[in-house]
N, C-alpha and C positions, 0 to 999 in steps of 0.2 A: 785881663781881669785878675785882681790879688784874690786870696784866698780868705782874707782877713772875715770879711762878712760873712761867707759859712760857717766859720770856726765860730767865733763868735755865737752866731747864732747855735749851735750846734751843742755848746758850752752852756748855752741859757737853757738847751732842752735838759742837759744832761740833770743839771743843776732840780730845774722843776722837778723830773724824775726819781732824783733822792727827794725831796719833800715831797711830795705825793706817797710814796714808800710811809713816809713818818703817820703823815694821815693815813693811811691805809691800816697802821698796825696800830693805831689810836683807834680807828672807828672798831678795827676786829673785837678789841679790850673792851667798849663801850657796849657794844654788842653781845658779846658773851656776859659778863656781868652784869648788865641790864633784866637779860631773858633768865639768867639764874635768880635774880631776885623777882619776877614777880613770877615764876612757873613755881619754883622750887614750892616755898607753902603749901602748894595743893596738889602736886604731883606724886606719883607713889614712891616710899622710901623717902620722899624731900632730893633727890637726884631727876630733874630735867635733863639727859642726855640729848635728847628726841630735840628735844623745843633748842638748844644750845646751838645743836646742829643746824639746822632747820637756818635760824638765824644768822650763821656763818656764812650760811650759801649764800644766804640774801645779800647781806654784807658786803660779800666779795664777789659782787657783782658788778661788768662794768659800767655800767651806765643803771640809770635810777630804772629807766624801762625796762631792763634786763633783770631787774628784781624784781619788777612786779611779772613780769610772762612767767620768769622762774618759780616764784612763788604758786602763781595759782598751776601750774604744771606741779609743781613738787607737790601741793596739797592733792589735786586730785590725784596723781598716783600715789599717794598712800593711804588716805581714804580707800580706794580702789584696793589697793592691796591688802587694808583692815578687814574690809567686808566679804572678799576674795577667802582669806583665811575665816570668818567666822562662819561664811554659807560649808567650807571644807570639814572646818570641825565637828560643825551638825554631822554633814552625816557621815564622814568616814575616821571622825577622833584625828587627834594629833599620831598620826601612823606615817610609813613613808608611802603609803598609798596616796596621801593627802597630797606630800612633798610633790608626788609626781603629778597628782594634778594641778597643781598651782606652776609646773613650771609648764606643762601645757598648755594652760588656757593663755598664761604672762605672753609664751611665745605666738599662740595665734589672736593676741587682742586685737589687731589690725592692723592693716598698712597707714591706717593716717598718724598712729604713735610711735615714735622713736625707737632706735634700740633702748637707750638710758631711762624712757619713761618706761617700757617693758620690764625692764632689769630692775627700777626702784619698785614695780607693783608685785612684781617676783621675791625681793627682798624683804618688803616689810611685812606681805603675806605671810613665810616663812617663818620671819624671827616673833609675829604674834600668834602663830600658829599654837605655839605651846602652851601660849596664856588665853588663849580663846576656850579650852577644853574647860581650865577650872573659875574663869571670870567672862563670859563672852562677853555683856555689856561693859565693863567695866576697860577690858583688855580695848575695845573700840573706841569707847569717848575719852579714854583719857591720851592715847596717843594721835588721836586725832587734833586733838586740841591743845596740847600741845607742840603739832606743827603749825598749825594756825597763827599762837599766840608765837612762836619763834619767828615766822614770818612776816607777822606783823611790825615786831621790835624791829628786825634785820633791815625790814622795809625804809622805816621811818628813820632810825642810824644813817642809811644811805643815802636817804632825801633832806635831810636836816643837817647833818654834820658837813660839809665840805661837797655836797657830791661832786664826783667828777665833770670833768668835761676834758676835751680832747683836741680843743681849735689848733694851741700852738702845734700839737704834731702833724695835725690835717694840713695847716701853714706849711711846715717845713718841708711833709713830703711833694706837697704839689711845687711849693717852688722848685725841688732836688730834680723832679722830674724836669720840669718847665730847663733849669738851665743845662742839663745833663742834654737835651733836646739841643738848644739852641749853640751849646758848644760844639757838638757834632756837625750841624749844620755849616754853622762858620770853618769849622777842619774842613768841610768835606770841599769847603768853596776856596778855601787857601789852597787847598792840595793841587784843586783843576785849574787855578790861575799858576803853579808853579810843575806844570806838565807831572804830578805825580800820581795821575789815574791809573795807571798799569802798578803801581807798587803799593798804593793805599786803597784800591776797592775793596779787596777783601776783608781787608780790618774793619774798613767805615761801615761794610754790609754784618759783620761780627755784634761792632757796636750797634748798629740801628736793632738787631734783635734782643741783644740784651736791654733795649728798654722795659721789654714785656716784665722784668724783675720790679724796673722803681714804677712801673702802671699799675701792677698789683700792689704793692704795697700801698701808693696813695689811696688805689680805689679802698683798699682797707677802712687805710686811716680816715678819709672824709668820711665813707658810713658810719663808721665809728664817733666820727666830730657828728655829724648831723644826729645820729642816736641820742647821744648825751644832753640833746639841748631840749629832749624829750620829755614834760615834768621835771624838769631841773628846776629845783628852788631859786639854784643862784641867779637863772634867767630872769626868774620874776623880780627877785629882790632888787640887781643891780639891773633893769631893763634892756638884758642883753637876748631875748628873744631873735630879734634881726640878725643878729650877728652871725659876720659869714663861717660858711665850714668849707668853701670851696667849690662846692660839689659843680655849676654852673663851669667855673673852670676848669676842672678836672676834664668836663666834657667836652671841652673845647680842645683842652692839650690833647686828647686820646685821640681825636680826628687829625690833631696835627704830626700826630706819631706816625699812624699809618702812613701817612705823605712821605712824612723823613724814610720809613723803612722802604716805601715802596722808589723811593729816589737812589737811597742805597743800591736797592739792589738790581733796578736797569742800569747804574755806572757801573758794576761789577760782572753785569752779564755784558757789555760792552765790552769793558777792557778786557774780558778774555775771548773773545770773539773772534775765530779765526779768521774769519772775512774780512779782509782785506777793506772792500766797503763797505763794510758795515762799522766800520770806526764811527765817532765823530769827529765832529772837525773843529780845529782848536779855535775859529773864531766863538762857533756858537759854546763852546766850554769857558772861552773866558768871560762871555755873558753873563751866561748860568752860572760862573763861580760867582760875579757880585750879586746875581741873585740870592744863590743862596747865603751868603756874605750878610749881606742885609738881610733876609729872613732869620738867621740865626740871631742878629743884635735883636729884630726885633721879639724873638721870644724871650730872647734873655731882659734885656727889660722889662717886658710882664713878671720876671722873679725876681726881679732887688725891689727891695722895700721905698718907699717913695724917701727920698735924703731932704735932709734939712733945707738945702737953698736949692734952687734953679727948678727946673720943669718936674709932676710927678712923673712916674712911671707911663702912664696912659699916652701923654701927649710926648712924650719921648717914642711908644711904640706907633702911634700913630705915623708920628715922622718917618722911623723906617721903614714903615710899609707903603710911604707913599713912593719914597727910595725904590721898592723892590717892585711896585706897579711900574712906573718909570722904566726901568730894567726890562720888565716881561713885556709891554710895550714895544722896545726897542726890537727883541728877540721875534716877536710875532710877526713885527714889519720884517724883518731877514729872513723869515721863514714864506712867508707869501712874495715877494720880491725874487724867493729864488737864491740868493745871496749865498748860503748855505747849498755848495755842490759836493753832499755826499749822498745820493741817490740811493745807495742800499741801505741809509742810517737814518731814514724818513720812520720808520714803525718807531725808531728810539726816540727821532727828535718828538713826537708825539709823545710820547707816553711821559717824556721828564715835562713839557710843555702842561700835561693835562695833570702831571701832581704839583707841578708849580702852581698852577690856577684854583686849585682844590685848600693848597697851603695857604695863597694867599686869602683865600674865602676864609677858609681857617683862625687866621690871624685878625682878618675886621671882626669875628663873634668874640675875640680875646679883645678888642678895645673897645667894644660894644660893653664889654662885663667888668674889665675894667673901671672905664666913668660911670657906670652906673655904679659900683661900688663905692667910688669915690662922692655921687652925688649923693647916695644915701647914707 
C-alpha cells in the first residue's frame, strides 16, 4: 500500500487548519468590536471590559454548543458572584473579612459546580466587592448585563460567521485508526506464514497496545465532529444535518481493536511458552496467518475513500470477509477432526479461534455501516 493517499489527505487537513485559523482570528475581531459598539454607549466610563470578555469566550468556543452551555455557565457564575459580593457588603463593608467570606462560601458552593465555575463566582464577587460599598445597585446591573449582552454577540459571531465543524478531522482520525488496525493485522499474518512468531510477538503485542493512543484520539475527534453538528447554521443552510461524524464506526473499529490486541497477545504468550507443547503448530499458524491476512485487507478497506472506478469500499470489504469466513471454516473443520496434534496448545487454539470469530462479527457491523452509508 503507497503512502501517497494519507499524505495527501493529511495535506488537505493541514491546509484546512491554516484557514480555519484565519476564520477564527476574523470571528475573534468581529466579535470584539461588535460588543464594543453596542456596550460601550452605556457602560460605565464608555469602556465594556466585562461584555469584550465575556464575548471572547463565546467566540472561542469550539463548537456553537459549547457557546451556548459556556454562556449560560459564565453568566450564572457571575450573576452568583455579583449578588455573592452585594449580600457581603451589606453587612460586613468592603473589609478583608468579606474577602474571606466570599472565598468560603465560592469553595463550599457544591459538588455539582466546577472548580472554574467556583473560581469565576470567587472572582467577580471580589473584584465588585469594592464597587458594591459605594454603588450596590448600580455595581450589579450593570456588570451583569454586560455579560449578557457580551455573550449574546459572542454567541451569534459563532453561529452566523463560519461556525465550525469537525467531520474532516473525525474522517481522518477514524480512517488512521481503521488502517493502523488493519496493517497490524496483515504484519502479524505475514510474519506467521514466514515462521517469524518467536522474533515478532513482542513487537506486534507492543503495537496492538499502542493503539489505545489513535482510539483516544478518534474518540476525541468524532465527539468533537458529532458536537458541532449541534445548532450549526451551516447544517441547516447547506442540509448537511445527516451527515456522517463516524461515531457508528468508531464503535465498530473499538470492538475490533480489542480482538487485534487480545490476538496479539495469546501469539506472544505463546511464543515464549516454555512448554514444549504448548507451542502451536505450523499447520494451524499458516491458517490463521491468511486469516488474519484477509482480516487486515478487510479493514483496511473500510479506510481508503471509495476511488473513482471499480467496486466501492463496502463490496471490496465484503469480499474479504467472505475470504476470512472461508479460512475460519477451514480451521474449525481441523480443529474438530483432530488434525491439529498439539494437545497442550488446545486453551490457545481456542482462545485465537474465539477472537477470530468475535473479529469477524466485528467486521459484518463495519459493512453493515458501510452500505448503509453509502445507501443514504
Amino acid at each position: 500500500m503507497t503512502t501517497a493517499g494519507p499524505l495527501r489527505r493529511l495535506a488537505g487537513l493541514l491546509r484546512t487548519k491554516r484557514a480555519d485559523h484565519v476564520v477564527h482570528g476574523a470571528k475573534t475581531l468581529i466579535a470584539a468590536l461588535l460588543t464594543w459598539g453596542v456596550v460601550a454607549p452605556w457602560s460605565p466610563d464608555g469602556r465594556p471590559y466585562l461584555a469584550v470578555a465575556t464575548a471572547l469566550l463565546m467566540v472561542n468556543a469550539s463548537t456553537v454548543y459549547q457557546s451556548v452551555t459556556k454562556a449560560a455557565q459564565n453568566v450564572v457564575a457571575r450573576v452568583g458572584g455579583l449578588l455573592l459580593a452585594l449580600a457581603t457588603a451589606r453587612l460586613l463593608g468592603p473589609t478583608a473579612g468579606a474577602v474571606a467570606v466570599i472565598a468560603v462560601i465560592a469553595v463550599l458552593a457544591g459538588p455539582r459546580r466546577t472548580a472554574d465555575d467556583r473560581l469565576q463566582i470567587a472572582s467577580s464577587a471580589v473584584i465588585a466587592l469594592a464597587a458594591t460599598a459605594t454603588d450596590p445597585m448600580g455595581s450589579l446591573v450593570s456588570p451583569a448585563l454586560q455579560t449578557l449582552t457580551g455573550a449574546a454577540v459572542g454567541i451569534a459571531v459563532n453561529a452566523l460567521v463560519l461556525p465550525p465543524l469537525y467531520l474532516n478531522e473525525s474522517d481522518f482520525a477514524v480512517r488512521d485508526l481503521a488502517r493502523s488496525m488493519g496493517t497490524l493485522l496483515q504484519d502479524m499474518g505475514t510474519g506467521l506464514s514466514r515462521r517469524q512468531l518467536a522474533s515478532k510477538a513482542r513487537n506486534w503485542l507492543h503495537r496492538a497496545r499502542s493503539l489505545d493512543k489513535r482510539l483516544t484520539r478518534a474518540e476525541e475527534q468524532v465527539r468533537q465532529a458529532t458536537e458541532s453538528l449541534r445548532w450549526n447554521t451551516r447544517c441547516v443552510a447547506h442540509t448537511r444535518r445527516k451527515e456522517t461524524t463516524f461515531d457508528d464506526t468508531f464503535r465498530v473499529l473499538r470492538g475490533v481493536s480489542i480482538q487485534v490486541r487480545g490476538i496479539a497477545r495469546t501469539l506472544a504468550d505463546s511464543a515464549h511458552d516454555n512448554h514444549a507443547d504448548h507451542h502451536l503448530g505450523q499447520q494451524f499458524l499458516d491458517q490463521y496467518a491468511e486469516t488474519l491476512r484477509l482480516a487486515g485487507a478487510a479493514v483496511q478497506a473500510f479506510a481508503e475513500p471509495a476511488p473513482a472506478t471499480g467496486s466501492p469500499p463496502h463490496e471490496r470489504l465484503r469480499g474479504a470477509i467472505d475470504g476470512t469466513l472461508a479460512w475460519h471454516d477451514t480451521m474449525t473443520d481441523m480443529i474438530t477432526r483432530g488434525t491439529l496434534t498439539k494437545p497442550g496448545a488446545w486453551h490457545t487454539y481456542g482462545s485465537l479461534m474465539t477472537d477470530a470469530e468475535r473479529l469477524l462479527a466485528d467486521l459484518q457491523l463495519v459493512v453493515q455501516v458501510a452500505t448503509a452509508r453509502v445507501e443514504h
